[in-house]
Each structure stands twice: as C-alpha cells, then as structure tokens.
Biopython code that builds the backbone (N, CA, C, O; Angstrom):
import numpy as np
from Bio.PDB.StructureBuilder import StructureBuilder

atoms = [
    (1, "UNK", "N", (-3.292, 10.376, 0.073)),
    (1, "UNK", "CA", (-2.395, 9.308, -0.340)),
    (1, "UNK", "C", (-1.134, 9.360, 0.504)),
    (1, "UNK", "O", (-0.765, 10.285, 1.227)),
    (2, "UNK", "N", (-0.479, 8.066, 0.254)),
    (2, "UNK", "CA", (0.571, 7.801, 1.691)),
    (2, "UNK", "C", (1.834, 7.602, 0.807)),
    (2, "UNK", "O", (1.598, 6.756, -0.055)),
    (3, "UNK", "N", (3.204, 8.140, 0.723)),
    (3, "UNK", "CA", (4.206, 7.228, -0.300)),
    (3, "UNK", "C", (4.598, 6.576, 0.811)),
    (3, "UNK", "O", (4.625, 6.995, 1.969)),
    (4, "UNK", "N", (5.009, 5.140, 0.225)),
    (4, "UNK", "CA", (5.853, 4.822, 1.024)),
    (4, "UNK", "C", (6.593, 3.428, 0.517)),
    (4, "UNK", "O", (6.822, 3.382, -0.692)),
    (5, "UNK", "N", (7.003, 2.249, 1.346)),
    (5, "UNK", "CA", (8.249, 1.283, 0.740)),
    (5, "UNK", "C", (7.887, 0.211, 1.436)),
    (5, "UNK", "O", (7.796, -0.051, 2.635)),
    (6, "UNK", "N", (7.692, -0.381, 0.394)),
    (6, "UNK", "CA", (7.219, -1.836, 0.335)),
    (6, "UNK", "C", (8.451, -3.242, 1.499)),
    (6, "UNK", "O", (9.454, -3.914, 1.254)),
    (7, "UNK", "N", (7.840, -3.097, 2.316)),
    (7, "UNK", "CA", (9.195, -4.479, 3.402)),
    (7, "UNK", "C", (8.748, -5.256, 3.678)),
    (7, "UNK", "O", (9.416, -5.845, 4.527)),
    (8, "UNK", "N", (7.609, -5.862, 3.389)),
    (8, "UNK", "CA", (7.240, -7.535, 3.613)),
    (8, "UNK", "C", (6.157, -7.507, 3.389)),
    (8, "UNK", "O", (5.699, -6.510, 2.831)),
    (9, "UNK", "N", (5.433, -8.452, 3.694)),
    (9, "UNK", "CA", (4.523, -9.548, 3.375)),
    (9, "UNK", "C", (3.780, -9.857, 4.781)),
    (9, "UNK", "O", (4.289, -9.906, 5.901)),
    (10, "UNK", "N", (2.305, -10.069, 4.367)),
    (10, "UNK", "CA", (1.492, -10.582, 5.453)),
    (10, "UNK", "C", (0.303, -11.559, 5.295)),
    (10, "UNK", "O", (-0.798, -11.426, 4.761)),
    (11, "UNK", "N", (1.057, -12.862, 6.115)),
    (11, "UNK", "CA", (-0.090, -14.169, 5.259)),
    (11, "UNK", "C", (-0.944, -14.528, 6.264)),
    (11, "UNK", "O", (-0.673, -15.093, 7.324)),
    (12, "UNK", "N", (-1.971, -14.163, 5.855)),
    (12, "UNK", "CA", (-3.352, -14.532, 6.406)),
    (12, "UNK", "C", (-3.965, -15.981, 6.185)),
    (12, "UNK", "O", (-4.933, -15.786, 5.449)),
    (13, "UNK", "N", (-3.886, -17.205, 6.433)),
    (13, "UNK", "CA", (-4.753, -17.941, 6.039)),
    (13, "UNK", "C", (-6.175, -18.048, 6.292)),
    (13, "UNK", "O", (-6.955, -18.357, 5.390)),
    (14, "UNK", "N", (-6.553, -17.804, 7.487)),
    (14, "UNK", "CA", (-8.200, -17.730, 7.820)),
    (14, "UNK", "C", (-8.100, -15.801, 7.785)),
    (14, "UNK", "O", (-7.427, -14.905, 8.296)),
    (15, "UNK", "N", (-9.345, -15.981, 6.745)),
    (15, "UNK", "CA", (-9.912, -14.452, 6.668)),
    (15, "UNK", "C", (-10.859, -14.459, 5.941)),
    (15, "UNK", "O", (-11.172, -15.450, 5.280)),
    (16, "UNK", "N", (-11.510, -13.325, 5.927)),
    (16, "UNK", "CA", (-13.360, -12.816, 5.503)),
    (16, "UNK", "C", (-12.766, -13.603, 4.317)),
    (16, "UNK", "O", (-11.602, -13.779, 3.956)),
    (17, "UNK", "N", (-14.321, -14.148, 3.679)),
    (17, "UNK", "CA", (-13.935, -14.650, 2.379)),
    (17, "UNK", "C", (-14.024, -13.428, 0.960)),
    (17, "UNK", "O", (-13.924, -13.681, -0.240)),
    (18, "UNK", "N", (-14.205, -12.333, 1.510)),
    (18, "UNK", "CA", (-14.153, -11.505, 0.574)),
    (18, "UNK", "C", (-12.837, -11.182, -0.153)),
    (18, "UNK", "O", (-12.676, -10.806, -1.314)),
    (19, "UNK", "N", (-11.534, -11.526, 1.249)),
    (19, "UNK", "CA", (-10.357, -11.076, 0.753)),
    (19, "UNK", "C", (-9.217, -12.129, 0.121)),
    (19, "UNK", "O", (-8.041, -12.031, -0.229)),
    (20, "UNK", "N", (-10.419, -13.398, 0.183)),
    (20, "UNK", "CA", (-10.059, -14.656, -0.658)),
    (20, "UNK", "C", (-8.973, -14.022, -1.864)),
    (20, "UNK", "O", (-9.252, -13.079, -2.603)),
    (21, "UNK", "N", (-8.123, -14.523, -1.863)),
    (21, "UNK", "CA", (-7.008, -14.117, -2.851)),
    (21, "UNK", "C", (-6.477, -12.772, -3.343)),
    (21, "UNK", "O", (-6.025, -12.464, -4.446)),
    (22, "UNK", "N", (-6.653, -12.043, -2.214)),
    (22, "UNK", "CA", (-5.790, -10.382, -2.534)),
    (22, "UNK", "C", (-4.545, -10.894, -1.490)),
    (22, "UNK", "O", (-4.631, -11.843, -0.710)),
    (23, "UNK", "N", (-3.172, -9.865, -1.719)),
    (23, "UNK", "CA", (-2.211, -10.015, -1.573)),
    (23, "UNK", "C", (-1.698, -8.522, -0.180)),
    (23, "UNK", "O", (-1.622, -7.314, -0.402)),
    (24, "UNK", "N", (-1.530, -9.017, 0.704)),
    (24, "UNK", "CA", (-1.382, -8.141, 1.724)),
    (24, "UNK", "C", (-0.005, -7.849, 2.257)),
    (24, "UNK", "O", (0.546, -8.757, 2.879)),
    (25, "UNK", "N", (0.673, -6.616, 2.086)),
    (25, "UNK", "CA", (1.893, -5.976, 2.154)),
    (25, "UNK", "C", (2.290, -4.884, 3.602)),
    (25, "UNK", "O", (1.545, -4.200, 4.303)),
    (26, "UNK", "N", (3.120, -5.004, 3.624)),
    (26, "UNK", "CA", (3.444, -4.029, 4.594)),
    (26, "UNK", "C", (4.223, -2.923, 4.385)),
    (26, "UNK", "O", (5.389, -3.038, 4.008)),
    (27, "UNK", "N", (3.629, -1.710, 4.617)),
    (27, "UNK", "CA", (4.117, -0.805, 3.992)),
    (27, "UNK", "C", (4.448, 0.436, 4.941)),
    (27, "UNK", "O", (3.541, 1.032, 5.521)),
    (28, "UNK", "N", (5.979, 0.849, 5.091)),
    (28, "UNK", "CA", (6.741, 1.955, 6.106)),
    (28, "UNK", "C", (6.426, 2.958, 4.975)),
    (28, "UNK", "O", (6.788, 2.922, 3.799)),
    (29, "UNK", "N", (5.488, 4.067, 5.770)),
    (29, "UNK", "CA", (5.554, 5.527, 5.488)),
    (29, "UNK", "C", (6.684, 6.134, 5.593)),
    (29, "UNK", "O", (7.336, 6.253, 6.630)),
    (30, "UNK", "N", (7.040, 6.661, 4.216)),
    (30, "UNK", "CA", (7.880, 7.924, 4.174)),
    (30, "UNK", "C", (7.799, 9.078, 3.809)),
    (30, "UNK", "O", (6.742, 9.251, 3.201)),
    (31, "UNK", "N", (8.598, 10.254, 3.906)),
    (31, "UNK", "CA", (8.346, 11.052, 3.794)),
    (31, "UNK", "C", (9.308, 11.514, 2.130)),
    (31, "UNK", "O", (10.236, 10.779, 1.793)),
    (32, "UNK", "N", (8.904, 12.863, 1.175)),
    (32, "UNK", "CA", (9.192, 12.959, 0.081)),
    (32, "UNK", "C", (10.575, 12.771, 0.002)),
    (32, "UNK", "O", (10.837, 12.383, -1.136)),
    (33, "UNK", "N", (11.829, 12.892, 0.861)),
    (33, "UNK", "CA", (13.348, 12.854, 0.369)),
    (33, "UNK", "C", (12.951, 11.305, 0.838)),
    (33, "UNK", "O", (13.778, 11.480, 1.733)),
    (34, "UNK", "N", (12.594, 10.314, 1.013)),
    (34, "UNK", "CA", (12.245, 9.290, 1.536)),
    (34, "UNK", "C", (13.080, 8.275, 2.639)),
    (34, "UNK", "O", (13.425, 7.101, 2.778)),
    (35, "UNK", "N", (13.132, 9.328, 3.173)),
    (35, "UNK", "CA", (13.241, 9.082, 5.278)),
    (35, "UNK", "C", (12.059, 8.442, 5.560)),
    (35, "UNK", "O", (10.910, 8.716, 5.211)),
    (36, "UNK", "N", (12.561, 7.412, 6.344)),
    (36, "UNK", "CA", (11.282, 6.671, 7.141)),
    (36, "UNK", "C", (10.575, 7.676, 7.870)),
    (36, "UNK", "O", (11.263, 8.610, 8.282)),
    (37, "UNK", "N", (9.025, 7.692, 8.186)),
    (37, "UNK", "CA", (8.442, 8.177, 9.358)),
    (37, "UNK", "C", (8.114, 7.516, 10.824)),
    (37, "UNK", "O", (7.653, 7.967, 11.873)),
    (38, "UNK", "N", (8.509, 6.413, 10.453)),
    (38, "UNK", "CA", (8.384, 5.640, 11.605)),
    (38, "UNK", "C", (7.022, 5.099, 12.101)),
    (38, "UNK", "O", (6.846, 4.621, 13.221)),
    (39, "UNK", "N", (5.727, 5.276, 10.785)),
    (39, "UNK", "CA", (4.562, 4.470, 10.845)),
    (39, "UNK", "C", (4.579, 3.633, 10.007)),
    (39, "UNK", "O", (5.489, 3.744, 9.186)),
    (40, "UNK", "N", (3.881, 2.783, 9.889)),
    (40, "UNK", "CA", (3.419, 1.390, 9.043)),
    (40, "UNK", "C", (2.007, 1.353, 8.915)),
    (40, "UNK", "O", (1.189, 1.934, 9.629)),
    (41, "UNK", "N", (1.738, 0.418, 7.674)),
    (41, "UNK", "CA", (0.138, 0.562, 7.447)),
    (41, "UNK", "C", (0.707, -0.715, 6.733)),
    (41, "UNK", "O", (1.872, -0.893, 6.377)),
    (42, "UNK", "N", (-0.780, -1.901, 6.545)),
    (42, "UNK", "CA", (-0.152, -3.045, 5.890)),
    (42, "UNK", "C", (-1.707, -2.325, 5.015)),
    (42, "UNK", "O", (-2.643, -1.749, 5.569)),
    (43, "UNK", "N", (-1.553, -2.589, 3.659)),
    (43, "UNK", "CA", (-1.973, -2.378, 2.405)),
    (43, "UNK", "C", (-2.521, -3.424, 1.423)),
    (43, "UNK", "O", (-1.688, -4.309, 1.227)),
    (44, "UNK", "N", (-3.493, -3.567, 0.849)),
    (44, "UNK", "CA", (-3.657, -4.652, -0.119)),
    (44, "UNK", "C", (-3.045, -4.488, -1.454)),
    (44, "UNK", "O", (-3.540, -3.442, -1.875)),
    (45, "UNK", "N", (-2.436, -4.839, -2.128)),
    (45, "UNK", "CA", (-1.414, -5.026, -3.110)),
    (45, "UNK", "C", (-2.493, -5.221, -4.430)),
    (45, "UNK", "O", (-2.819, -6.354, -4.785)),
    (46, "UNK", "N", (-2.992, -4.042, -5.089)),
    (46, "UNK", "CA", (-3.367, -3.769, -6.187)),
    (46, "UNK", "C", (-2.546, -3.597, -7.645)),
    (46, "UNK", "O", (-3.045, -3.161, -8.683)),
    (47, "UNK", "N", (-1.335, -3.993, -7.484)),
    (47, "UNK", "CA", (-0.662, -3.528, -8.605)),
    (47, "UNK", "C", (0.275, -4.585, -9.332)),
    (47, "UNK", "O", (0.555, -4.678, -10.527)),
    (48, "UNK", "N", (0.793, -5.585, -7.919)),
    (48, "UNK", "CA", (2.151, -6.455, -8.122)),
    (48, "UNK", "C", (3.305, -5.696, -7.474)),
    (48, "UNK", "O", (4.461, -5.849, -7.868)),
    (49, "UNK", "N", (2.962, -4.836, -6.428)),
    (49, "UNK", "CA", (4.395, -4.391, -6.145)),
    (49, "UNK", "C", (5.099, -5.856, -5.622)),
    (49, "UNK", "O", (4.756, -7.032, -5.509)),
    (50, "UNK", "N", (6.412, -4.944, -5.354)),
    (50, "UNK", "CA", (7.247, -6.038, -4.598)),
    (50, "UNK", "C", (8.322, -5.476, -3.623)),
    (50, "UNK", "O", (8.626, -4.301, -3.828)),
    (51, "UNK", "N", (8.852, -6.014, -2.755)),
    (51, "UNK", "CA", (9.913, -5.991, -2.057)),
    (51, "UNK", "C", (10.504, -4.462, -1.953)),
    (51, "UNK", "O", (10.159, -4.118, -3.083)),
    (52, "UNK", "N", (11.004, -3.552, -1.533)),
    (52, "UNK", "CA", (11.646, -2.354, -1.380)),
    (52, "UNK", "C", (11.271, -1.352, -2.482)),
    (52, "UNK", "O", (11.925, -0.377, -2.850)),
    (53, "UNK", "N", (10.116, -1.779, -2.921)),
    (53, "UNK", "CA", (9.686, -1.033, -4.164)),
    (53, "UNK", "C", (8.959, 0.497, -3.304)),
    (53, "UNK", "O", (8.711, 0.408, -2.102)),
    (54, "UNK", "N", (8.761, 1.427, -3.836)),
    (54, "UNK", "CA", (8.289, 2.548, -3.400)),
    (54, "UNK", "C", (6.799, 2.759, -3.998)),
    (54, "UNK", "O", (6.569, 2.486, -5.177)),
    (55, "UNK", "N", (5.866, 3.222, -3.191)),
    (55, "UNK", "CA", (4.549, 3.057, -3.667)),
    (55, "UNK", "C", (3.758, 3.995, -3.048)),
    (55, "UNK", "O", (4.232, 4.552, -2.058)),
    (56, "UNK", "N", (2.317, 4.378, -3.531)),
    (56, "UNK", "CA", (1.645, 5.023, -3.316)),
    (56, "UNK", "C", (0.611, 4.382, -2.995)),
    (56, "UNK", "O", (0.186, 3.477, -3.714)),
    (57, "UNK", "N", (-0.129, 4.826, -1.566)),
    (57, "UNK", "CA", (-1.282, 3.676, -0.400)),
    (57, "UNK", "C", (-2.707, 4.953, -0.909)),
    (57, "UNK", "O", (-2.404, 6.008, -1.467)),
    (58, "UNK", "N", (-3.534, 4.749, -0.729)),
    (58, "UNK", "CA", (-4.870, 5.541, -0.675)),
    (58, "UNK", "C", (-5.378, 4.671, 0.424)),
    (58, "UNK", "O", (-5.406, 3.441, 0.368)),
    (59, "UNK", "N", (-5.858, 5.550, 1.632)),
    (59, "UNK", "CA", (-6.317, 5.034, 2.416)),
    (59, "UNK", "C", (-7.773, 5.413, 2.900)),
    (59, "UNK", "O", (-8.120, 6.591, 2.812)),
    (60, "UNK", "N", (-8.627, 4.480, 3.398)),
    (60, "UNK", "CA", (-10.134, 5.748, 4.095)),
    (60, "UNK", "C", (-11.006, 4.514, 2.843)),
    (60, "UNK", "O", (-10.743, 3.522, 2.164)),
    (61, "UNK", "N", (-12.100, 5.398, 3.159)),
    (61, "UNK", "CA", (-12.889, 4.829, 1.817)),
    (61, "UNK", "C", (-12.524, 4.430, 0.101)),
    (61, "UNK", "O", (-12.658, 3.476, -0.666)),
    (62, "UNK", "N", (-11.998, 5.791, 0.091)),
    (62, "UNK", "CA", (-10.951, 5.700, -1.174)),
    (62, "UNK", "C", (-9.935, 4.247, -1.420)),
    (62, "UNK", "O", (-9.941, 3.700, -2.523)),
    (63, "UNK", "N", (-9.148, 3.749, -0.362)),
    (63, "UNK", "CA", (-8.958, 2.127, -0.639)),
    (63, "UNK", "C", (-10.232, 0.747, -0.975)),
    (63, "UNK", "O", (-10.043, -0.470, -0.998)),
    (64, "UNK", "N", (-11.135, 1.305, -1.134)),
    (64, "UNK", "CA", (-11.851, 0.630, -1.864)),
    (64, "UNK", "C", (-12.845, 0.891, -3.145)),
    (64, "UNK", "O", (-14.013, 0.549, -3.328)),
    (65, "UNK", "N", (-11.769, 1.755, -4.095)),
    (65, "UNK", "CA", (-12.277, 2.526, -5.359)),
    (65, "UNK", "C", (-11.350, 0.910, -6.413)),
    (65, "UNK", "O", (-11.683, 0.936, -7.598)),
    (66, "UNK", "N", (-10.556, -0.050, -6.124)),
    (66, "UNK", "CA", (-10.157, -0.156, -6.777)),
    (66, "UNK", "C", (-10.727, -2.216, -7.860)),
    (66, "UNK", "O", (-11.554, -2.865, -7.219)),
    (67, "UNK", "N", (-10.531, -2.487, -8.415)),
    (67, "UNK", "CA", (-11.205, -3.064, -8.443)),
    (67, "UNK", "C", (-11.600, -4.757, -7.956)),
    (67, "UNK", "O", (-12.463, -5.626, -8.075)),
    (68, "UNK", "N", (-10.252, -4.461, -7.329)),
    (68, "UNK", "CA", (-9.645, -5.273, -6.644)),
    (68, "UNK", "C", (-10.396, -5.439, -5.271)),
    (68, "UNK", "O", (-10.884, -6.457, -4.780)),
    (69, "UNK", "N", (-10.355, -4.275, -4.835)),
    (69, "UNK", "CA", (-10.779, -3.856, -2.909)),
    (69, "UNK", "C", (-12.253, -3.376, -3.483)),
    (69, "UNK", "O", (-12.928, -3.544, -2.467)),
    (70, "UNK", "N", (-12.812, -3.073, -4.098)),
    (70, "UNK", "CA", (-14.464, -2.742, -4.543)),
    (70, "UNK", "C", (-15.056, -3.967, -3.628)),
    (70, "UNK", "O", (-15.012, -5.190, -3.760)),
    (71, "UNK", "N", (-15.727, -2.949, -2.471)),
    (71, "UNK", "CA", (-17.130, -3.565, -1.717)),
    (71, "UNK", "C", (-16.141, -4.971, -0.908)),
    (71, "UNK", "O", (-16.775, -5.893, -0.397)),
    (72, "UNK", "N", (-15.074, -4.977, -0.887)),
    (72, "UNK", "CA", (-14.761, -5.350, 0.710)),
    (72, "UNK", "C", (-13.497, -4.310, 1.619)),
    (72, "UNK", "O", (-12.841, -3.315, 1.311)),
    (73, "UNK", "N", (-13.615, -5.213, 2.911)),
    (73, "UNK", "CA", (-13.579, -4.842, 3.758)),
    (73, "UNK", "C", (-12.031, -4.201, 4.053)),
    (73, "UNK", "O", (-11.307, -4.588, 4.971)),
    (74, "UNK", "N", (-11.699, -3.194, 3.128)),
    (74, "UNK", "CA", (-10.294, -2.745, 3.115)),
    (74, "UNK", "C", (-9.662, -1.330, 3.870)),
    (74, "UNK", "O", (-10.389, -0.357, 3.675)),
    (75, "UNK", "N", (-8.810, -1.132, 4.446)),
    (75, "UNK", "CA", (-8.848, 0.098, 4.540)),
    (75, "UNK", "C", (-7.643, 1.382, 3.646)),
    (75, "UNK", "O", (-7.625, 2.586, 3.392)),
    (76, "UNK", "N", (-6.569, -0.137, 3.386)),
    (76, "UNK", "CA", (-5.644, 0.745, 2.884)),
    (76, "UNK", "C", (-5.212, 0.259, 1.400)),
    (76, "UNK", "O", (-5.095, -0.938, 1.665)),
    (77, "UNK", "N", (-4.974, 0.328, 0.373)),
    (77, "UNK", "CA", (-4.741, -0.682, -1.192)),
    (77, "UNK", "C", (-3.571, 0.373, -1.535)),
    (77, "UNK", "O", (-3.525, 1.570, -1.254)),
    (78, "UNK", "N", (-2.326, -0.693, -2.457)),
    (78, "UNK", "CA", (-1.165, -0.061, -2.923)),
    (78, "UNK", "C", (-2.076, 0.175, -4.577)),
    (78, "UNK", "O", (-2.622, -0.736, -5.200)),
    (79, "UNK", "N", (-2.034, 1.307, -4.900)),
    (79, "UNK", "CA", (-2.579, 1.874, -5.753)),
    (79, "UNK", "C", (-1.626, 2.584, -7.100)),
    (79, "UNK", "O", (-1.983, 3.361, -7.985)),
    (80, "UNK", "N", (-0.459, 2.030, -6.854)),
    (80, "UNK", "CA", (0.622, 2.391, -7.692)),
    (80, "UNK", "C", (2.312, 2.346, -7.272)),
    (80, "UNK", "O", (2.582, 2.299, -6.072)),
    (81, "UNK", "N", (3.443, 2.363, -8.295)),
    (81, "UNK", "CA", (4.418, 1.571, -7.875)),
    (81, "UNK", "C", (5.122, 3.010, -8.571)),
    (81, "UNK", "O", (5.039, 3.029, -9.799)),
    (82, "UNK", "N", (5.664, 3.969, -8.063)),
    (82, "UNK", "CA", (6.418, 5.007, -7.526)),
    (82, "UNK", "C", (7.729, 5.019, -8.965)),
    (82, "UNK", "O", (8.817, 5.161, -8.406)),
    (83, "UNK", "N", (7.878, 4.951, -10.049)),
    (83, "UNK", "CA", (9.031, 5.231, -10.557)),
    (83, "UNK", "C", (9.863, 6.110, -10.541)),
    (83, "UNK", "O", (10.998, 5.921, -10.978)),
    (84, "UNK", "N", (9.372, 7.518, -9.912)),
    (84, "UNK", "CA", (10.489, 8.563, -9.791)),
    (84, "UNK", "C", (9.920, 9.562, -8.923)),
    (84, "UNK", "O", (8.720, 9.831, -8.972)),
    (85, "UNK", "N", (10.953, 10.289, -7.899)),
    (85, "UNK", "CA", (10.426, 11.262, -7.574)),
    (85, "UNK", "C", (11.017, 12.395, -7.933)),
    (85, "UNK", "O", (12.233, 12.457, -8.113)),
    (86, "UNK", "N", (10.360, 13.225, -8.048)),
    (86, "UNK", "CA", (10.753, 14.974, -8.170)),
    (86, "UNK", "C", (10.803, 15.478, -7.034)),
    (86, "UNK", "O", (9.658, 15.234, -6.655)),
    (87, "UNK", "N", (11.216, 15.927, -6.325)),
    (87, "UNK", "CA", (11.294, 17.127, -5.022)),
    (87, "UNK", "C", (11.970, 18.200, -5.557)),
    (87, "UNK", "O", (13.025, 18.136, -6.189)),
    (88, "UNK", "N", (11.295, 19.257, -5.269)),
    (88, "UNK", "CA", (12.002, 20.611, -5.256)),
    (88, "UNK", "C", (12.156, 21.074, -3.847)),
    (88, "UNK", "O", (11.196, 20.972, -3.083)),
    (89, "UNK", "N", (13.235, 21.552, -3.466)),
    (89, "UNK", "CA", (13.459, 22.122, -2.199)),
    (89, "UNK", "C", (13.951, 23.314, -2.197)),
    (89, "UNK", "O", (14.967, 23.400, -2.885)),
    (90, "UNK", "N", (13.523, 24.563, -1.533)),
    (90, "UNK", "CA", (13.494, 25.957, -1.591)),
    (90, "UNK", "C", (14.898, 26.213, -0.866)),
    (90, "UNK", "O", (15.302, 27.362, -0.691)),
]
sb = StructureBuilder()
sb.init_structure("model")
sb.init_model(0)
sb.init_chain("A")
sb.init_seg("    ")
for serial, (resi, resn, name, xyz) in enumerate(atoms, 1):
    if name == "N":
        sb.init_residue(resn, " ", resi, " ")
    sb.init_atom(name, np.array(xyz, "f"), 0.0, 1.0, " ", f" {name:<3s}", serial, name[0])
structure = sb.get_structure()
C-alpha cells in the first residue's frame, strides 16, 4: 500500500467500457511525516475521496480486490481516506 494526497482529477472521456463511470484521481506519494516523494500514481477513486485529502492506494493485482475495480483493467484504486496518522520516531 502507497499513502499518499489526493491533487486532482483525471477526465477521460473515451475509455475501455469497463471503466464506464469510475472516478480517476491523481495521487502524490508520500512518505509517513508526509513529505512529498516526488512520485505520482493516478488511482481509481473507490471511496469519494477528495481534493488534498490523504489516502491509502493498493496497487498490483490487489487494486482490483475492490468492488468497484473487480475484473477490470486497473492498476492502482484509492482504497481508503487516511483520518490520522501515528508516527513514532526513535
């Protein structure tokens, strides 16, 4: 799993018809004090996130456990919307 922060939006009008009405996000990887890493992954939006929201990506096969992305052609799905983090630092 990837955390990371929700910064826009990506509109597809022509696409597989499988992904007929899922919602496609763009999402900057961060790291746990949540510093950018300076990658991006755009994500299918399983939850309703939104805008600068912080979230958790499952990517690989596993982005298509959900029931949303089940049996198409996905690689990455926002799989949850981040309410708090804990870090412990030594």
């Amino acid at each position: 799993m990837l955390l990371g922060k929700v910064i826009g939006t990506v509109w597809a009008t022509r696409k597989d018809p499988k992904l007929e009405g899922v919602k496609f996000q763009i999402v900057e990887e961060q790291n746990p004090d949540e510093t950018a890493t300076g990658k991006y992954v755009v994500a299918v939006d399983s939850v309703g996130a939104g805008a600068s929201e912080t979230v958790l990506v499952a990517a690989g096969s596993s982005a298509r456990q959900t029931e949303i992305t089940k049996n198409k052609p996905v690689d990455a799905v926002i799989m949850a919307i981040v309410d708090r983090l804990d870090v412990s630092k030594k």
